[in-house]
C-alpha positions in Angstrom: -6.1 -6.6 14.8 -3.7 -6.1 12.0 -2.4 -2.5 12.5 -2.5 -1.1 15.5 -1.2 2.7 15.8 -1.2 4.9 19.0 -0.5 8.3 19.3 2.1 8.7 16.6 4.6 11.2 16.1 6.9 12.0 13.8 9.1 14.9 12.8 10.9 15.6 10.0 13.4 18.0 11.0 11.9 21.2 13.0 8.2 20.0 10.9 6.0 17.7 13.3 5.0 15.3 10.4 2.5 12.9 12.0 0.9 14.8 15.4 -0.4 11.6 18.0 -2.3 9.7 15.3 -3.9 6.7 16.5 -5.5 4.0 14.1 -6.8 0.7 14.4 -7.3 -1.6 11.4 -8.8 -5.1 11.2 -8.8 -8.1 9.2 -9.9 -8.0 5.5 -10.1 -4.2 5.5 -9.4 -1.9 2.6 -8.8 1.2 4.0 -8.3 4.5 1.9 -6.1 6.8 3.3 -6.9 10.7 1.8 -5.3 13.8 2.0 -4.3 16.9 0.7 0.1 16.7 -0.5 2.1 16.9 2.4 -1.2 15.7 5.0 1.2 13.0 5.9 -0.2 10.0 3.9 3.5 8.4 3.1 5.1 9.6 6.1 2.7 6.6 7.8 2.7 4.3 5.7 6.4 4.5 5.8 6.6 4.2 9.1 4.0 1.0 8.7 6.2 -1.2 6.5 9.4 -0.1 9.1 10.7 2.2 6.5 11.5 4.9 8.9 10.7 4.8 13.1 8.2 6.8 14.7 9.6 9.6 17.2 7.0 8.3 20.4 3.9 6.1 20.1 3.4 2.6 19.8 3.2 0.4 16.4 2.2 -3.4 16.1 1.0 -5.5 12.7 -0.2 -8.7 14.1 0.5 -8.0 17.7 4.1 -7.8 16.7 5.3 -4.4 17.9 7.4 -2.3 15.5 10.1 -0.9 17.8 11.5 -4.5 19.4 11.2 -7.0 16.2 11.1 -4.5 12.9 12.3 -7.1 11.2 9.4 -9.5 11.6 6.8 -7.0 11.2 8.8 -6.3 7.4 7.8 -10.1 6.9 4.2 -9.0 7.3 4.1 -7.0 5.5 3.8 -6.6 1.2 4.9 -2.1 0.0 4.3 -0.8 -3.4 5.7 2.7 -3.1 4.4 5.2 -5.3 8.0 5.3 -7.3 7.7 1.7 -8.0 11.3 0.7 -8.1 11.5 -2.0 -10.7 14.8 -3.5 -12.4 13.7 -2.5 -16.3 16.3 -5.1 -17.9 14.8 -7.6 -16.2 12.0 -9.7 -17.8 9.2 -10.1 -15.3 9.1 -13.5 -15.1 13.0 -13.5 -14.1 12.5 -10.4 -11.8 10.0 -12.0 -9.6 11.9 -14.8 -9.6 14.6 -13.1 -8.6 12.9 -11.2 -6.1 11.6 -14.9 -4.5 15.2 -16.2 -4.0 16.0 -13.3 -2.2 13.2 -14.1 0.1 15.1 -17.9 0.4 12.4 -19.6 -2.1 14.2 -22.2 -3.6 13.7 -24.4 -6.8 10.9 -25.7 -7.9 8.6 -23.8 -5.3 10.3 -20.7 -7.1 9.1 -21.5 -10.1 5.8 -22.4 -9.2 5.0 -19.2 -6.5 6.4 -16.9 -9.5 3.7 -18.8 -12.1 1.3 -17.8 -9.2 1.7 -14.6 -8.8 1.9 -13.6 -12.8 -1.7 -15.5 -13.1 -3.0 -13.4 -9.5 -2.0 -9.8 -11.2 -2.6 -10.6 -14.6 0.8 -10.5 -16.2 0.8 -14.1 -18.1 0.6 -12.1 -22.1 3.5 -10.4 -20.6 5.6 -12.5 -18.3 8.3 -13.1 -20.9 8.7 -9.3 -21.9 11.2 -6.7 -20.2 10.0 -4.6 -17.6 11.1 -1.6 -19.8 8.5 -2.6 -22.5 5.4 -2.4 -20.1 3.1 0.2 -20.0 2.7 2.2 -16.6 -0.7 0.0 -15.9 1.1 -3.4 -16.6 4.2 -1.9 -14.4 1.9 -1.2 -11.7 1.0 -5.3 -11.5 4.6 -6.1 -11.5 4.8 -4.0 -8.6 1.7 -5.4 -6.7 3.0 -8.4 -7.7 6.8 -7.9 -6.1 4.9 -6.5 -3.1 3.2 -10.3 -2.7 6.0 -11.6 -3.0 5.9 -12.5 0.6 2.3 -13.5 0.9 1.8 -10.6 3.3 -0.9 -10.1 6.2 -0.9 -6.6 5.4 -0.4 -4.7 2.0 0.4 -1.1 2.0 0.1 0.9 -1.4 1.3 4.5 -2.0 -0.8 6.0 -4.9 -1.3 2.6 -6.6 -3.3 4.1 -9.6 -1.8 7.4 -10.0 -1.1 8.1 -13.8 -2.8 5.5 -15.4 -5.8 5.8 -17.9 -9.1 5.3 -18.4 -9.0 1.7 -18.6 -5.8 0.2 -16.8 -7.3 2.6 -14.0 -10.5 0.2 -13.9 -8.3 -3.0 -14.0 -6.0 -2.0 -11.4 -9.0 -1.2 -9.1 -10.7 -4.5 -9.8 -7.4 -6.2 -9.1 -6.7 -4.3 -5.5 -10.7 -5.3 -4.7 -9.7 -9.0 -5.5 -6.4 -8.5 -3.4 -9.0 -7.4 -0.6 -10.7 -10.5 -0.3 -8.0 -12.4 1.3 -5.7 -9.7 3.2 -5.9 -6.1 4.6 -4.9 -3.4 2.3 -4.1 0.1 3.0 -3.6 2.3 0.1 -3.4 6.5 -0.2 -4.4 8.9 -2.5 -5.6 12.7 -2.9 -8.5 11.1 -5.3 -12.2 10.8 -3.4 -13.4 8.9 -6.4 -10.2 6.3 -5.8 -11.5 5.6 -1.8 -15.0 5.1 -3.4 -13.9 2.2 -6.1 -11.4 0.5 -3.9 -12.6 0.9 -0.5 -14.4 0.1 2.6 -13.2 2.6 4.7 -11.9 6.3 4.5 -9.4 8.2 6.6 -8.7 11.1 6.1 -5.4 13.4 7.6 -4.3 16.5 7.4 -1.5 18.3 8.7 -0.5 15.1 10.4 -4.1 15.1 12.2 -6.4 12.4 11.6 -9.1 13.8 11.1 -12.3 11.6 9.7 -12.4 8.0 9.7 -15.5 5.8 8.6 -16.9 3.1 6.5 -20.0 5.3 5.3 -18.3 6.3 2.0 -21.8 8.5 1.3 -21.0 12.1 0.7 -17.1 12.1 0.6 -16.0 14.8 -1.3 -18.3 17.3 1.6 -17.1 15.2 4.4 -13.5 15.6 2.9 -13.8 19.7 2.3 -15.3 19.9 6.0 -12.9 18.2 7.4 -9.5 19.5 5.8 -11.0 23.1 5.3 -9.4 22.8 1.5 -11.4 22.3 -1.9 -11.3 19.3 -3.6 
């Protein structure tokens, strides 16, 4: 099992965030995470990449629980938060680069794992511009790529595709199927049609309740308004 979550809480102040969720996700998932805003999507998966710490419950990535080695479950695991933090002076060559030295790759491995990861995300046309000079779509790849960085078990994205047209919105989704092939992904989003593209498995919360989770995609956007008693 790669991500094991039982009965999770969380507050945020006097606001009971996550309300004992419990999930269980398996090897070469992709698992959509849906919601209405403020159903609790981010709170979890920031509590998944040891971001924050839950209030009670247990939480393991690999069979390495979250509360006694944080820092090795962080090993395991690649984030692209929906922000995407990015250094925009940087080229994107140099900034993955940079990003591998931090994680203690040295030399000519550098080199050659920063090579790898432009080719994986499609960023070799742009490797030798500034991030500033990218549009959102190519931004988006430097981020999955910075998030591979690692060569994670587990890869967590918050609202990978949000803001991006037509057609970087179709090569992002191919590019987070391909990611699927060879590792687990988790990503979120309020957009049924996203879970449908990407996905082979929905779960759906709200207010901190998990409420539907299955791999029959068929008839999401009823099962979705049933479940969260909201329109779509």
């Amino acid at each position: 099992m790669v991500l094991r979550a039982e009965n999770i809480n969380k507050y945020i102040g006097r606001q009971h965030v996550l309300c004992d969720l419990s999930l269980s996700v398996g090897q070469g998932e992709v698992v959509g995470l849906l919601g209405p805003n403020g159903a609790g999507k981010s709170t979890l998966m920031k509590l998944i990449v040891g971001l924050w710490q839950a209030d009670s419950g247990e939480l393991e990535v690999c069979g390495v629980n979250m509360l006694t080695d944080r820092e090795r479950v962080k090993s395991m695991v690649g984030y692209l938060p929906e922000n995407n933090p990015l250094y925009e002076d940087m080229y994107v060559a140099e900034y993955l680069s940079f990003l591998l030295r931090l994680n203690g790759v040295s030399g000519s491995a550098r080199r050659h794992r920063a090579d790898e990861l432009i080719t994986m995300v499609g960023l070799e046309r742009e490797a030798r511009k500034h991030i500033r000079e990218l549009s959102k779509g190519y931004r988006q790849r430097v981020g999955l790529a910075a998030a591979l960085v690692g060569d994670p078990q587990l890869l967590v994205l918050d609202e990978p595709t949000t803001g991006l047209d037509p057609n970087q919105l179709d090569e992002i989704r191919q590019l987070i199927r391909r990611l699927g092939e060879s590792r687990t992904v988790i990503l979120s989003t309020h957009i049924l049609q996203e879970v449908e593209a990407m996905c082979s498995r929905a779960v759906i919360i709200a207010d901190g309740e998990l409420r539907h989770d299955s791999s029959d995609l068929s008839d999401l956007e009823n099962t979705f308004r049933r479940v969260t008693q909201t329109n779509v």
